[in-house]
N, CA, C and O atoms as a CHARMM CRD file, in Angstrom:
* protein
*
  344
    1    1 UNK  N     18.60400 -20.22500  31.03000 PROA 1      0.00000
    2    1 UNK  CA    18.62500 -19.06700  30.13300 PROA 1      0.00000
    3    1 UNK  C     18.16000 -19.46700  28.73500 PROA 1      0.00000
    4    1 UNK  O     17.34700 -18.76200  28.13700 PROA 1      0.00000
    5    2 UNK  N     18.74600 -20.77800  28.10900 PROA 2      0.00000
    6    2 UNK  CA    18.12800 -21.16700  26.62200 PROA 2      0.00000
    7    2 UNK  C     16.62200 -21.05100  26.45600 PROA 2      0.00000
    8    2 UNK  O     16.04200 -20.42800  25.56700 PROA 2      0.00000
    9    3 UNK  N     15.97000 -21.88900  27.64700 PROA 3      0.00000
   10    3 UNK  CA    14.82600 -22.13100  27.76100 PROA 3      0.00000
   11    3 UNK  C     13.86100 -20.90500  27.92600 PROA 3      0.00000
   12    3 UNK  O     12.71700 -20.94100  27.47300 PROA 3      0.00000
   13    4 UNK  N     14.38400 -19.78300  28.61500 PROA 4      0.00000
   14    4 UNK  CA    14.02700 -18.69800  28.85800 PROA 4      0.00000
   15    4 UNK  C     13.91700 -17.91700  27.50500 PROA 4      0.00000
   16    4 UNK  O     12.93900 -17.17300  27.42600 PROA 4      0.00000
   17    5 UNK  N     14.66300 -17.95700  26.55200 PROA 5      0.00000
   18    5 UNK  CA    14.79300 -17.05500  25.28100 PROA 5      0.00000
   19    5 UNK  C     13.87100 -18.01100  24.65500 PROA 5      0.00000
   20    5 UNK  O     12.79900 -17.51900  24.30000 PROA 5      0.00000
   21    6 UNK  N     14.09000 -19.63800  24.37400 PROA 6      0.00000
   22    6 UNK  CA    13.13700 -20.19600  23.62300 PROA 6      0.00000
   23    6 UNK  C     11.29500 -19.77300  23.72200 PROA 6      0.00000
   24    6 UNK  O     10.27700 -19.61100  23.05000 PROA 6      0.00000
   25    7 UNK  N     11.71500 -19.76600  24.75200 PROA 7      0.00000
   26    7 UNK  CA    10.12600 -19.38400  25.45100 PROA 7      0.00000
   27    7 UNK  C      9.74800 -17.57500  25.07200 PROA 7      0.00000
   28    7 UNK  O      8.63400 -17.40800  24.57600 PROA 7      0.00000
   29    8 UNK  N     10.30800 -16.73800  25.21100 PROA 8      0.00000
   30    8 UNK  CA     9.89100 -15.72000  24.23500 PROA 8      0.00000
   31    8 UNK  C      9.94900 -15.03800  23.06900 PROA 8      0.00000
   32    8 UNK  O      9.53500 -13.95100  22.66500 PROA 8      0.00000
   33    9 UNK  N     10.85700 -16.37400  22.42000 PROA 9      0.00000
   34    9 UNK  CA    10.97800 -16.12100  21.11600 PROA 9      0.00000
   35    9 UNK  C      9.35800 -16.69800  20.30700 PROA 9      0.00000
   36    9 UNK  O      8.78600 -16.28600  19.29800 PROA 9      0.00000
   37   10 UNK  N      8.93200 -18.04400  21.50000 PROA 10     0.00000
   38   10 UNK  CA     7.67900 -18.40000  20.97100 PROA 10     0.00000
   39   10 UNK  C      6.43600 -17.82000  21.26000 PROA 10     0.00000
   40   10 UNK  O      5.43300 -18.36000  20.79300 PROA 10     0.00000
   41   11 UNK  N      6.30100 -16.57600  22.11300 PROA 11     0.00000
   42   11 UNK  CA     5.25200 -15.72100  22.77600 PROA 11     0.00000
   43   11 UNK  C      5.38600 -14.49900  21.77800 PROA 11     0.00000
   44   11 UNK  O      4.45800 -13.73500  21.51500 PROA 11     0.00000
   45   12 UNK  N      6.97600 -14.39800  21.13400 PROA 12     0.00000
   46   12 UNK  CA     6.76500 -13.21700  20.55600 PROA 12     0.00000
   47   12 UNK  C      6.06500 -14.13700  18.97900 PROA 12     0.00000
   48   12 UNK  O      5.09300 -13.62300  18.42600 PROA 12     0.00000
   49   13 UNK  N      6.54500 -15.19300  18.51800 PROA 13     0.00000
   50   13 UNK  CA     6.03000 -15.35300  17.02100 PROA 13     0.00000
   51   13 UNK  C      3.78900 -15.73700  17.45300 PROA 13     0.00000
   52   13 UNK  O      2.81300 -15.84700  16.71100 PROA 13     0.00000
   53   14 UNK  N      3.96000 -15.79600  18.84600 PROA 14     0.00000
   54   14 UNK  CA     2.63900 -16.26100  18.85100 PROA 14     0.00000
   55   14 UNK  C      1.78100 -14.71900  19.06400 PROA 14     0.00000
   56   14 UNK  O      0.60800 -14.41700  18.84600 PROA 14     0.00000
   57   15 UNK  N      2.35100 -14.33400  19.32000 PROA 15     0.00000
   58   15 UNK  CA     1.68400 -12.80900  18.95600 PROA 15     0.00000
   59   15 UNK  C      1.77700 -11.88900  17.75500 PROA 15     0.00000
   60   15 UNK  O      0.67400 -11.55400  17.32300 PROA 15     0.00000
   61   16 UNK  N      2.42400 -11.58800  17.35800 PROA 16     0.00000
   62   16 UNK  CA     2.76000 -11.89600  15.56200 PROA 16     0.00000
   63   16 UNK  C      1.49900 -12.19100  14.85700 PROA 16     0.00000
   64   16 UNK  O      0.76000 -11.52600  14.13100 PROA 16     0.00000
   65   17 UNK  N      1.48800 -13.70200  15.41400 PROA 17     0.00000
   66   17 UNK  CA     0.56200 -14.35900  14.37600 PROA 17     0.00000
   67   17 UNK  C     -0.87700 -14.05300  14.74700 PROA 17     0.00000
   68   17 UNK  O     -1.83800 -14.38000  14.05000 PROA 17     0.00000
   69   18 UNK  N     -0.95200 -13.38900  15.91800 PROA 18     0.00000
   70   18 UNK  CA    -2.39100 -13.27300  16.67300 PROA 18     0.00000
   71   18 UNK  C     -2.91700 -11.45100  16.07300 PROA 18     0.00000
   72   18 UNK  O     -3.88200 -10.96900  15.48000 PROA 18     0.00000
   73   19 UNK  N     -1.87700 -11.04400  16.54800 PROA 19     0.00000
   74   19 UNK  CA    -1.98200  -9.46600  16.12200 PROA 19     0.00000
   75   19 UNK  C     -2.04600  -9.37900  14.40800 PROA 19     0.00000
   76   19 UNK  O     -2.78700  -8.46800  14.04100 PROA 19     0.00000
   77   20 UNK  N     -1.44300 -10.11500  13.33900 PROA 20     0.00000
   78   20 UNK  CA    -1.65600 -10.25500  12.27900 PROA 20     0.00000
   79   20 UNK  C     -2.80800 -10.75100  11.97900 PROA 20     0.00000
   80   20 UNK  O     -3.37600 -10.01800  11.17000 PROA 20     0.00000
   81   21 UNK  N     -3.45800 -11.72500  12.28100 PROA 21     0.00000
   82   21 UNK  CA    -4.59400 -12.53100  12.47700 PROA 21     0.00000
   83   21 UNK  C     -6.15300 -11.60700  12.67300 PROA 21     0.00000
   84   21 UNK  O     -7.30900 -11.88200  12.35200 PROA 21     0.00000
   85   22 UNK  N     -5.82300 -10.97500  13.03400 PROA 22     0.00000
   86   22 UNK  CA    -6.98700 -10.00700  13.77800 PROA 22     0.00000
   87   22 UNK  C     -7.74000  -8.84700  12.90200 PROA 22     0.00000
   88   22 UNK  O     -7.14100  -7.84000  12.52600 PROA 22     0.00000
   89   23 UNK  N     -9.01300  -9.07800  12.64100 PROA 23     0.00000
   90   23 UNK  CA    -9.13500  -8.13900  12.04400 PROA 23     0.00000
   91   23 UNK  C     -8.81800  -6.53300  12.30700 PROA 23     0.00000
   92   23 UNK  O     -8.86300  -5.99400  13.41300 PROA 23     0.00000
   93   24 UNK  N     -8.45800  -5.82400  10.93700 PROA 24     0.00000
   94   24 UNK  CA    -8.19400  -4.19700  11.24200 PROA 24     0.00000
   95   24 UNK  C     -8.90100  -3.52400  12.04100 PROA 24     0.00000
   96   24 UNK  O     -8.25500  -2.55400  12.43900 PROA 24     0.00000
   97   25 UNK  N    -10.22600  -3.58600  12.59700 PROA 25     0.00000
   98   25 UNK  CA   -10.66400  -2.60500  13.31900 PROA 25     0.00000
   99   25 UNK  C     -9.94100  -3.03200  14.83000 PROA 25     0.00000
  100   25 UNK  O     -9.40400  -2.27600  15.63900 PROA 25     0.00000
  101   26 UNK  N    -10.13100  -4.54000  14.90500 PROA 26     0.00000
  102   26 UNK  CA    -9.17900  -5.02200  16.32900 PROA 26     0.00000
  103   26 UNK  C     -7.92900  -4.71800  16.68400 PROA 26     0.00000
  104   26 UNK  O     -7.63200  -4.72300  17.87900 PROA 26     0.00000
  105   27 UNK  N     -7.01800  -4.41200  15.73100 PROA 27     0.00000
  106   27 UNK  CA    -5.55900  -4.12500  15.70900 PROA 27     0.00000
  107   27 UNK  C     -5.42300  -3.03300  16.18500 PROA 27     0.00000
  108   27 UNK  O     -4.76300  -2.66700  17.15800 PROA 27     0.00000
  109   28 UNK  N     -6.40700  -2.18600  15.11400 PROA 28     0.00000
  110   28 UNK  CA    -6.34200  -0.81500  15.69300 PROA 28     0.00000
  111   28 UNK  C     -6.81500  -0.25300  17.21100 PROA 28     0.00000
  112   28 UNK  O     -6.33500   0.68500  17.84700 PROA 28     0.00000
  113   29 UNK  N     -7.67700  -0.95600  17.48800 PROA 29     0.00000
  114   29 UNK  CA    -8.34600  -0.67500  19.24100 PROA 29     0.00000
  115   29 UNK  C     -7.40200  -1.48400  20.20700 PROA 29     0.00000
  116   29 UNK  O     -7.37200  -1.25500  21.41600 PROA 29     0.00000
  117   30 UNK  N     -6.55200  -2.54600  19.53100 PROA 30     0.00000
  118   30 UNK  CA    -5.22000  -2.91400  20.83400 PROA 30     0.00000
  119   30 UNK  C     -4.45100  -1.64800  20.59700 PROA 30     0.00000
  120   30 UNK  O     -4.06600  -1.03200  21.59000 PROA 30     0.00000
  121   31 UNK  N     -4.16200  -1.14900  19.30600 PROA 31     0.00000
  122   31 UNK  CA    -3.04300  -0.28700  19.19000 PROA 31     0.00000
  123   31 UNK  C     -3.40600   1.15500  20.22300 PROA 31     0.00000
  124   31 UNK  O     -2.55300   1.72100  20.90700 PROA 31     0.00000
  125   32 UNK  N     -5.08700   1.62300  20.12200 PROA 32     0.00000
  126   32 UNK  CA    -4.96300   2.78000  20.96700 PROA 32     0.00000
  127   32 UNK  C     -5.06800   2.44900  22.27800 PROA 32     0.00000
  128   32 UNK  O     -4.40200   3.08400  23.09600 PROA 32     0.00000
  129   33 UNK  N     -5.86400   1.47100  22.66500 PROA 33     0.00000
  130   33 UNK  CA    -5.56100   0.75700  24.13300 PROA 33     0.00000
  131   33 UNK  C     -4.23600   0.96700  24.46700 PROA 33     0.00000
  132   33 UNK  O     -3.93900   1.41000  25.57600 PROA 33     0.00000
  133   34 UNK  N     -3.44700   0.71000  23.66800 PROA 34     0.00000
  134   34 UNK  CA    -1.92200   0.66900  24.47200 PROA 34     0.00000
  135   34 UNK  C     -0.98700   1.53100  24.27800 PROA 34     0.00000
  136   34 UNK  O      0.24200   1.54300  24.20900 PROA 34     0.00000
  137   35 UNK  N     -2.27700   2.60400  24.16900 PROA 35     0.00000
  138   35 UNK  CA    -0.94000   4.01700  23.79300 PROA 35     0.00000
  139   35 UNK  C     -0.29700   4.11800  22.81000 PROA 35     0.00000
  140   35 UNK  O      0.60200   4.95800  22.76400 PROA 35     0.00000
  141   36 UNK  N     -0.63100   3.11100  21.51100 PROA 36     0.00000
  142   36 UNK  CA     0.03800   3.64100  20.35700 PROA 36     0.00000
  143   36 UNK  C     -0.72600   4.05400  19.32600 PROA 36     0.00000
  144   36 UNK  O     -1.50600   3.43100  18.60600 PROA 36     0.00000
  145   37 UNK  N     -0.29100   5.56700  19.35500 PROA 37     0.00000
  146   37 UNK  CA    -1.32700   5.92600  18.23900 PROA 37     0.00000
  147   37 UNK  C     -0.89000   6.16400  16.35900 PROA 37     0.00000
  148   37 UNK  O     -1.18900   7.02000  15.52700 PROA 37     0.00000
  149   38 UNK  N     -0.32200   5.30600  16.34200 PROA 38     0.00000
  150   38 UNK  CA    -0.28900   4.81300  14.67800 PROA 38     0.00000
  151   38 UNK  C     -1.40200   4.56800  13.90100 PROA 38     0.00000
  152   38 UNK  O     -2.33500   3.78700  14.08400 PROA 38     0.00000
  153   39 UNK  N     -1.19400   5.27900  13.08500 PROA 39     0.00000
  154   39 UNK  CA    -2.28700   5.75400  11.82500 PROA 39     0.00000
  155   39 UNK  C     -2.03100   4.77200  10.49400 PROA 39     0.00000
  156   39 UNK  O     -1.00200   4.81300   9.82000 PROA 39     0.00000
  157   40 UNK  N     -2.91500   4.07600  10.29800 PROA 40     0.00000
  158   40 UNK  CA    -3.00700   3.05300   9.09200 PROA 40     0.00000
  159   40 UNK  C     -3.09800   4.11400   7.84000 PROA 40     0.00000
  160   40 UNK  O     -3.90100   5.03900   7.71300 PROA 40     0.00000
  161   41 UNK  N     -1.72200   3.59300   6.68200 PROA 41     0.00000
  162   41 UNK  CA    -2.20500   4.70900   5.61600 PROA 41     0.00000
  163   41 UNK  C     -3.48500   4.38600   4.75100 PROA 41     0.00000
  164   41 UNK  O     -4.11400   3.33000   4.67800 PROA 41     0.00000
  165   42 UNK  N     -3.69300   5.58800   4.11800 PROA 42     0.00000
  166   42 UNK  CA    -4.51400   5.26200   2.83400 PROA 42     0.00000
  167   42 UNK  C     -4.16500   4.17700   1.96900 PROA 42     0.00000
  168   42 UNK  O     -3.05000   3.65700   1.91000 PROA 42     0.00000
  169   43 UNK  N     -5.32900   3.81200   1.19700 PROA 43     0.00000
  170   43 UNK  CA    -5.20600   3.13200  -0.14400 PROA 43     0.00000
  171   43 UNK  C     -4.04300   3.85300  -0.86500 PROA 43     0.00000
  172   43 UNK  O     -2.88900   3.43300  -0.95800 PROA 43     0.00000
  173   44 UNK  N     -4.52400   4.96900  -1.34300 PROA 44     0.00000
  174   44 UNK  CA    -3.74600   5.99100  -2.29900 PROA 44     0.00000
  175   44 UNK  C     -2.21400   6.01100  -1.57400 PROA 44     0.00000
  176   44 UNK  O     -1.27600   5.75000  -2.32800 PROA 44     0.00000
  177   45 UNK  N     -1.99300   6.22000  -0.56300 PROA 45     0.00000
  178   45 UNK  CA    -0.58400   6.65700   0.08300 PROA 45     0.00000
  179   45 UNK  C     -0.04300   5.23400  -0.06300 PROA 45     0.00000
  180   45 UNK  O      1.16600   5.10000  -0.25600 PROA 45     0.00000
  181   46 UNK  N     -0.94100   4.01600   0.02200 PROA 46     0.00000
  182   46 UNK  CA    -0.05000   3.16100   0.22000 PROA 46     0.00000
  183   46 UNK  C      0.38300   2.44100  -1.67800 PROA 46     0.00000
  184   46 UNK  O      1.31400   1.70000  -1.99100 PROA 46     0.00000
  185   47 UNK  N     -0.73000   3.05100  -2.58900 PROA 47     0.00000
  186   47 UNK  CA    -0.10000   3.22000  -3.83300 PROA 47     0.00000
  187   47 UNK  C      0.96800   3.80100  -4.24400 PROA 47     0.00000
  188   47 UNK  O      1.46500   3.30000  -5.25300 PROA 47     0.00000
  189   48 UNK  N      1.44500   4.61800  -3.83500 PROA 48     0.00000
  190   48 UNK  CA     2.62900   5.75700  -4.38300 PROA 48     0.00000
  191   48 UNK  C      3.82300   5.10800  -3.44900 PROA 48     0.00000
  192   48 UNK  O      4.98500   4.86500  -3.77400 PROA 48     0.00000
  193   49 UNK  N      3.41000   4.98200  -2.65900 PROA 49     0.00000
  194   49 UNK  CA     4.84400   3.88400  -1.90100 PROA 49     0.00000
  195   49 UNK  C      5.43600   2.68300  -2.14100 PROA 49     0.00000
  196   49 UNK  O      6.49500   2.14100  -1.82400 PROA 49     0.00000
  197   50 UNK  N      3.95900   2.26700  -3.12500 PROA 50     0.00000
  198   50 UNK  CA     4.30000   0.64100  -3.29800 PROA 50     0.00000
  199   50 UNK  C      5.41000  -0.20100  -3.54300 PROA 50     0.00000
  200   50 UNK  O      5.79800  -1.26000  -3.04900 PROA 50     0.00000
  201   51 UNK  N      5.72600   0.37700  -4.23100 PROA 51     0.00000
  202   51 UNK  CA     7.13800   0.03300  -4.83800 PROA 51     0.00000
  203   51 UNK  C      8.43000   0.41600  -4.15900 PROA 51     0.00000
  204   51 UNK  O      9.49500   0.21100  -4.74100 PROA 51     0.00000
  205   52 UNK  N      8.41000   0.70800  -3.51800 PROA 52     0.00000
  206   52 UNK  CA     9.86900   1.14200  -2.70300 PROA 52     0.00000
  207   52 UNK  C      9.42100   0.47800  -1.14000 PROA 52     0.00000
  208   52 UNK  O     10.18200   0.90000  -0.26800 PROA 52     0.00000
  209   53 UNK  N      8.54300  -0.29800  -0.70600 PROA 53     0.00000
  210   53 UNK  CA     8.13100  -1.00200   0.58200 PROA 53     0.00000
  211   53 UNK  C      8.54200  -2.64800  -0.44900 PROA 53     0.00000
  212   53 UNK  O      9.39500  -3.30000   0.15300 PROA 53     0.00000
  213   54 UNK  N      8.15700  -3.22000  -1.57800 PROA 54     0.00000
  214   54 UNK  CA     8.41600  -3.50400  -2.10800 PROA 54     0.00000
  215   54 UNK  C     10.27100  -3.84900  -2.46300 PROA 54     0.00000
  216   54 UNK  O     10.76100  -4.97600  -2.39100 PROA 54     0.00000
  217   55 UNK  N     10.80800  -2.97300  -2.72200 PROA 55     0.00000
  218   55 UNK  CA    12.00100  -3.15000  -2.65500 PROA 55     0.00000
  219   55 UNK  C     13.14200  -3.15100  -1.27500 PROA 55     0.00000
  220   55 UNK  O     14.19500  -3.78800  -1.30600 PROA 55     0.00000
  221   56 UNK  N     12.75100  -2.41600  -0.24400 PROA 56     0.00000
  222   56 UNK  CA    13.33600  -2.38600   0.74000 PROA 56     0.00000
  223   56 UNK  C     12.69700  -3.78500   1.54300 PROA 56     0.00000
  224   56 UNK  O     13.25800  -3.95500   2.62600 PROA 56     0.00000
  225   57 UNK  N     11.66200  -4.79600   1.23800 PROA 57     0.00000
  226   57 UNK  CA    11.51200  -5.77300   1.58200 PROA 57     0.00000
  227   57 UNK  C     12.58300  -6.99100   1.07400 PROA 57     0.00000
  228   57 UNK  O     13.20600  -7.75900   1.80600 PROA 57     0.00000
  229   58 UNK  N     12.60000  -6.92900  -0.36800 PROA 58     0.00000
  230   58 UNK  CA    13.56500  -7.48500  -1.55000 PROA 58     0.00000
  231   58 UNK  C     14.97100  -7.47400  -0.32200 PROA 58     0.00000
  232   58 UNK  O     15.39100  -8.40000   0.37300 PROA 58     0.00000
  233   59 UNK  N     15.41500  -6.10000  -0.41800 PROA 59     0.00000
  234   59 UNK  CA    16.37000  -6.14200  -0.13300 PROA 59     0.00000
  235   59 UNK  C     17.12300  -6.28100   1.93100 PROA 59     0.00000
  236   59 UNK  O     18.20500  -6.05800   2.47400 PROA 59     0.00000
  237   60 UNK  N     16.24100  -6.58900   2.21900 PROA 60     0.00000
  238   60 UNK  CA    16.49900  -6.71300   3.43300 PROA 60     0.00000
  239   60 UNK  C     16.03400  -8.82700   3.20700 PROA 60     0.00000
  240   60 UNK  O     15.99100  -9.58300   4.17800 PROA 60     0.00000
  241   61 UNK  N     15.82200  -9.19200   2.04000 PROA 61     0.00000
  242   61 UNK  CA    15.97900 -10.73500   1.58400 PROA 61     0.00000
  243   61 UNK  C     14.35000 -11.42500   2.80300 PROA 61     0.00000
  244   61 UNK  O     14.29600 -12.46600   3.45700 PROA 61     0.00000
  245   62 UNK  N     13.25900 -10.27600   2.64800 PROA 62     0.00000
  246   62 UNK  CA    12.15800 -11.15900   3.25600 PROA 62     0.00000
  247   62 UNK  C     11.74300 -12.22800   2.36100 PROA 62     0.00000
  248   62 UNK  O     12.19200 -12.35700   1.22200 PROA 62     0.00000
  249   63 UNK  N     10.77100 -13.08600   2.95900 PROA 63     0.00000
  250   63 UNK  CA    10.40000 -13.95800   2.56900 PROA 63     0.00000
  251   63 UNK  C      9.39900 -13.97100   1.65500 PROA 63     0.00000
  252   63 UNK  O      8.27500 -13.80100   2.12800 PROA 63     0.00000
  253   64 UNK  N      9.49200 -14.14200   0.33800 PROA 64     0.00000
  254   64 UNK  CA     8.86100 -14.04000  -1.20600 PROA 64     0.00000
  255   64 UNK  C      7.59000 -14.16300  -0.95300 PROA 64     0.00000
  256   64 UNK  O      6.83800 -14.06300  -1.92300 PROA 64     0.00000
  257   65 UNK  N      7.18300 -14.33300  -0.03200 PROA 65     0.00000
  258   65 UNK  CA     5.75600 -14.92400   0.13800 PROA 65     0.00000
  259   65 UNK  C      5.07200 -13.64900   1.13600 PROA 65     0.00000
  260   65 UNK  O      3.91500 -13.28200   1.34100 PROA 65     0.00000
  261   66 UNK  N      6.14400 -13.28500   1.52900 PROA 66     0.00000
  262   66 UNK  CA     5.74100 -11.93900   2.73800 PROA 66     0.00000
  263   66 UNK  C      5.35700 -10.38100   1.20700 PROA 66     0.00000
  264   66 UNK  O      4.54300  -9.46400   1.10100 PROA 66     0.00000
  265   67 UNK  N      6.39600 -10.86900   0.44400 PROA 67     0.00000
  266   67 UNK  CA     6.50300  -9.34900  -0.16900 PROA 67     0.00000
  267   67 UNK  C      5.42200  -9.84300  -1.29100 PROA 67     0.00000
  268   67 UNK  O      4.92200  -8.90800  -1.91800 PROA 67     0.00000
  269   68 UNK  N      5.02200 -11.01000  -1.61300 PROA 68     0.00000
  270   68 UNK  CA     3.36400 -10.83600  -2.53500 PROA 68     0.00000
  271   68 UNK  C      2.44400 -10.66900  -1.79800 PROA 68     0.00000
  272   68 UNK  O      1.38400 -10.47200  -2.39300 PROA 68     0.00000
  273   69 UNK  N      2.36800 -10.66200  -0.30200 PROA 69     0.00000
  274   69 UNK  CA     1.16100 -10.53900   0.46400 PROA 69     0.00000
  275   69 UNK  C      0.98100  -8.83000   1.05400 PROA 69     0.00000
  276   69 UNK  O      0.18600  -8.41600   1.89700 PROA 69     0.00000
  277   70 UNK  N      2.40000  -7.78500  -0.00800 PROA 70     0.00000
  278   70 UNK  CA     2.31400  -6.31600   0.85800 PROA 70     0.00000
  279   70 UNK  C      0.85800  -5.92800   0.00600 PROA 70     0.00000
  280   70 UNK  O      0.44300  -4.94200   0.61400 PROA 70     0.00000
  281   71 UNK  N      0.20000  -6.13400  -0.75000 PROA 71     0.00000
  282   71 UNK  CA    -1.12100  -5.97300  -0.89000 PROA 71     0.00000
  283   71 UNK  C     -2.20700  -6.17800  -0.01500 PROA 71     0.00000
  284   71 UNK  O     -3.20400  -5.45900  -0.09100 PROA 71     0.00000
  285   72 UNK  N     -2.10000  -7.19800   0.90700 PROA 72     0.00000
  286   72 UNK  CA    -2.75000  -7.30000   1.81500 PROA 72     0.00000
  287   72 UNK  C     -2.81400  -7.07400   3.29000 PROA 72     0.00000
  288   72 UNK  O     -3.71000  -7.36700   4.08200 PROA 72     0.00000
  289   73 UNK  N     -1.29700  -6.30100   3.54200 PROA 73     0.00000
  290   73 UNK  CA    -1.35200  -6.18300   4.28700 PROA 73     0.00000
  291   73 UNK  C     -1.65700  -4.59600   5.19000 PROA 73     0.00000
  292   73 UNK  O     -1.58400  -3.55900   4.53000 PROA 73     0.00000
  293   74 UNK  N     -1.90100  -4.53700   6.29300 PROA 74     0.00000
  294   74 UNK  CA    -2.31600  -2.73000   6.64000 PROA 74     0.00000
  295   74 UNK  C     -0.42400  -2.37100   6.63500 PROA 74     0.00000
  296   74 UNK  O      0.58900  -3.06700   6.70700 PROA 74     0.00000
  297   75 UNK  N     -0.74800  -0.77200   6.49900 PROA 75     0.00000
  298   75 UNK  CA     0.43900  -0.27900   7.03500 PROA 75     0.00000
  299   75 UNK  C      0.10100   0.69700   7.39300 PROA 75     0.00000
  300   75 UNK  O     -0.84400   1.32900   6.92300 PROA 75     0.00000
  301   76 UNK  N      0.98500   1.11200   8.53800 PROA 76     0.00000
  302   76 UNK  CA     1.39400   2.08600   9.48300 PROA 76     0.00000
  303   76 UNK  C      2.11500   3.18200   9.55300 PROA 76     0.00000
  304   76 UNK  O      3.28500   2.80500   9.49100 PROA 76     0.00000
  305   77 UNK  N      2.07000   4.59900   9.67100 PROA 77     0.00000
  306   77 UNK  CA     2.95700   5.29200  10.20000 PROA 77     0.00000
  307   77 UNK  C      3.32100   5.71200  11.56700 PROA 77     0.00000
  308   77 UNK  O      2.59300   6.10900  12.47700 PROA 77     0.00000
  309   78 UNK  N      4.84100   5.51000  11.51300 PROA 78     0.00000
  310   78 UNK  CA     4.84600   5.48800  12.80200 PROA 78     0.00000
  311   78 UNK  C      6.08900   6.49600  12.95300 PROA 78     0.00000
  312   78 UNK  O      6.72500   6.52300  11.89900 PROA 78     0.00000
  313   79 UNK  N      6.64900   7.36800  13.98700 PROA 79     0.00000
  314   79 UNK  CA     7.80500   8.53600  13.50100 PROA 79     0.00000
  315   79 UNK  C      8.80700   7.79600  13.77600 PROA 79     0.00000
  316   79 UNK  O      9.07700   6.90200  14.57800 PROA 79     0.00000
  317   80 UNK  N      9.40600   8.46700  12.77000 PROA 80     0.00000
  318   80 UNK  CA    11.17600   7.98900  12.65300 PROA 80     0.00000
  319   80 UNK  C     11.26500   7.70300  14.15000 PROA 80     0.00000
  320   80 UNK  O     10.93900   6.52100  14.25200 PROA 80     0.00000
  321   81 UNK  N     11.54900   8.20200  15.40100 PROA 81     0.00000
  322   81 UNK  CA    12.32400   8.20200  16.14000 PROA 81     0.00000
  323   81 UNK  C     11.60700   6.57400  17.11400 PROA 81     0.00000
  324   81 UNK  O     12.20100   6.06200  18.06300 PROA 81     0.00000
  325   82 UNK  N     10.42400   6.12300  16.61100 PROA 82     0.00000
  326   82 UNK  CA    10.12200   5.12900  17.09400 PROA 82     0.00000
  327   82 UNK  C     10.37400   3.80900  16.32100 PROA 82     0.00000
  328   82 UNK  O     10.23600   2.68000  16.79300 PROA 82     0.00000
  329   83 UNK  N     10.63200   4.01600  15.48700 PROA 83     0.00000
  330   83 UNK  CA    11.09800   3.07900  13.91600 PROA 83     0.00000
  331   83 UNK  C     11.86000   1.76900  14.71900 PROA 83     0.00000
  332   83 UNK  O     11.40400   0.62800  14.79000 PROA 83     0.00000
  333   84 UNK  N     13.51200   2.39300  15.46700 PROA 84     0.00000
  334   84 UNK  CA    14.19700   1.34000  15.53500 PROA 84     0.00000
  335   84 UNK  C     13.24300   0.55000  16.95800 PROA 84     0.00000
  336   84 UNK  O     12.88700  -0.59700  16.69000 PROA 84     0.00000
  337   85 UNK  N     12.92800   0.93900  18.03800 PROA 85     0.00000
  338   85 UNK  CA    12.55100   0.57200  19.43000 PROA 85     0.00000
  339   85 UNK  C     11.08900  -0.82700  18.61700 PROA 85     0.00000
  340   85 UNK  O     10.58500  -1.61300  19.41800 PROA 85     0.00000
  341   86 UNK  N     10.67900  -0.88600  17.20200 PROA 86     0.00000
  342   86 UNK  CA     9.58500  -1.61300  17.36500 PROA 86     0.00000
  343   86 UNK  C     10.51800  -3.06100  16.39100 PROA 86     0.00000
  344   86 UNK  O      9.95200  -4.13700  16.19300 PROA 86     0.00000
């Protein structure tokens, strides 16, 4: 059983890093491939949010290095009711 969790704890960070890795148009064509149709926001939408993705990062204590890189990174909407399941 250890070995079993070790082992997809390392398939899940190796996908992570693969799906992060990938350029945006690629992310997005796994994402509709697989039935998820999440919409990358705007520039502008993701201006007016900035700061409160920003703080709810702070405060959930991510890693300082994660919350200077929310500039670079895409974001997603996705509906509330799928929020907790991802």
């Amino acid at each position: 059983e250890e070995l079993r969790r070790w082992f997809l704890q390392n398939e899940l960070e190796l996908f992570k890093w693969r799906f992060v890795n990938n350029a945006p148009d690629d992310r997005n064509s796994w994402l509709l491939a697989h039935g998820l149709k999440y919409q990358a926001i705007s520039r502008e939408e993701f201006e007016s949010i900035r700061e409160e993705l920003a703080q709810v990062m702070a405060a959930r204590r991510e890693d300082p290095a994660a919350i200077a890189a929310i500039d670079r990174t895409e974001h997603y909407k996705v509906p509330f009711e799928e929020v907790i399941d991802l």
